[in-house]
C-alpha positions as a LaTeX table, in Angstrom:
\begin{tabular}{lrrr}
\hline
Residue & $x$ (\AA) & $y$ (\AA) & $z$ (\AA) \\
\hline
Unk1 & 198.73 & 53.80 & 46.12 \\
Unk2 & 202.05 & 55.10 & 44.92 \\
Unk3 & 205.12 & 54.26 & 46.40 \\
Unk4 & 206.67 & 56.78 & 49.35 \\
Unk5 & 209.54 & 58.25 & 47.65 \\
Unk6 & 212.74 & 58.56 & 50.27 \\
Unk7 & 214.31 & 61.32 & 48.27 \\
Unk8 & 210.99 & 63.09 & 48.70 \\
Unk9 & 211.11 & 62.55 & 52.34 \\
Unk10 & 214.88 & 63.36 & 52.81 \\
Unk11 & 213.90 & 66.78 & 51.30 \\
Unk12 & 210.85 & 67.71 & 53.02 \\
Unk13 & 212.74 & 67.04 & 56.69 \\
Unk14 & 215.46 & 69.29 & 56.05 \\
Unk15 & 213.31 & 71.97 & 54.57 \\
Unk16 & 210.86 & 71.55 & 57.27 \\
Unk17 & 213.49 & 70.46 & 60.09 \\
Unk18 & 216.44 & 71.37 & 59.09 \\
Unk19 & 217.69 & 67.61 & 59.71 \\
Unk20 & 219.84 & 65.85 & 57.18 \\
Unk21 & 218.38 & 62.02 & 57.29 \\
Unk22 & 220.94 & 59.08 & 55.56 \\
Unk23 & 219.82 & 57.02 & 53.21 \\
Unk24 & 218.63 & 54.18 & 55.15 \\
Unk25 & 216.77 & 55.95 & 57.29 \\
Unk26 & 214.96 & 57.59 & 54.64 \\
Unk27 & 214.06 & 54.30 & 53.18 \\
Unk28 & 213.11 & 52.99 & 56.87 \\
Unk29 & 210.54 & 56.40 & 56.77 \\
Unk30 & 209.29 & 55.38 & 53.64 \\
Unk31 & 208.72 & 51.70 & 54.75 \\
Unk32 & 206.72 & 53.04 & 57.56 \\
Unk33 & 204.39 & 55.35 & 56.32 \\
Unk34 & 203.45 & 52.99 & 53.05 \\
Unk35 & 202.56 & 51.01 & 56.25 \\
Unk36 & 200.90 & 53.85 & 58.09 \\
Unk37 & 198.71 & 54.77 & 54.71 \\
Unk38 & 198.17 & 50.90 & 54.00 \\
Unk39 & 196.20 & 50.33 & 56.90 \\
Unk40 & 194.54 & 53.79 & 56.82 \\
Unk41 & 193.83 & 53.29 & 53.27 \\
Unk42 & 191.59 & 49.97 & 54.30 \\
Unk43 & 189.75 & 51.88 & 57.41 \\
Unk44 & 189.20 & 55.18 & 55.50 \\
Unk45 & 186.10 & 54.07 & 53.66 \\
Unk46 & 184.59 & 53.69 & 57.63 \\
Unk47 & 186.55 & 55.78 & 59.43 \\
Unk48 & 186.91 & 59.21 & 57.16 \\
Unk49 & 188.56 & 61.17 & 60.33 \\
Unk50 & 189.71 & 63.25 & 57.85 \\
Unk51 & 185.85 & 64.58 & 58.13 \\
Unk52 & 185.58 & 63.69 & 62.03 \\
Unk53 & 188.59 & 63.66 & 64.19 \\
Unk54 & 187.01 & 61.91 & 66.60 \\
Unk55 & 187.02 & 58.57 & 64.57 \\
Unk56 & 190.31 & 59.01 & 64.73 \\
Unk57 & 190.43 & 57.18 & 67.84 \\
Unk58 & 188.63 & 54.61 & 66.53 \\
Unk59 & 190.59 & 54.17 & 63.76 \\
Unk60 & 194.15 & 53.40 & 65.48 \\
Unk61 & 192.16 & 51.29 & 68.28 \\
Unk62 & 191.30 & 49.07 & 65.50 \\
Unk63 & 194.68 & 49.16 & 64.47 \\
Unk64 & 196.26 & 48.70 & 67.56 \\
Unk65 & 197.01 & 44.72 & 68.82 \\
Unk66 & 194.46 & 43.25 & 71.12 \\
Unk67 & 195.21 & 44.49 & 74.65 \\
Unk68 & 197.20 & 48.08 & 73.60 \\
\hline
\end{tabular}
């Protein structure tokens, strides 16, 4: 998987949003969703909710801690 590029995010917020992130906040973004598609990346070859939204709930119960 490629890394999340921050400047990429920074962009697509303020053309989308109109928001003007900082630089660490970008970078805190991009830590999270190379998280995010991490742990999707291992369930997809089960899950595939991009095919059947309702695995989706599956897919982030198995993600979630025991108990949440």
């Amino acid at each position: 998987m490629s890394k999340i590029d921050r400047n990429h995010i920074r962009s697509q917020l303020h053309e989308l949003h109109g928001y003007e992130l900082d630089a660490a906040g970008a970078e805190r973004c991009a830590a999270m969703l190379a998280g995010v598609a991490a742990a999707v990346m291992a369930l997809a070859p089960e899950s595939q909710f991009y095919e059947e939204p309702a695995n989706l709930a599956v897919t982030l119960a198995a993600l979630a801690p025991d108990g949440e």
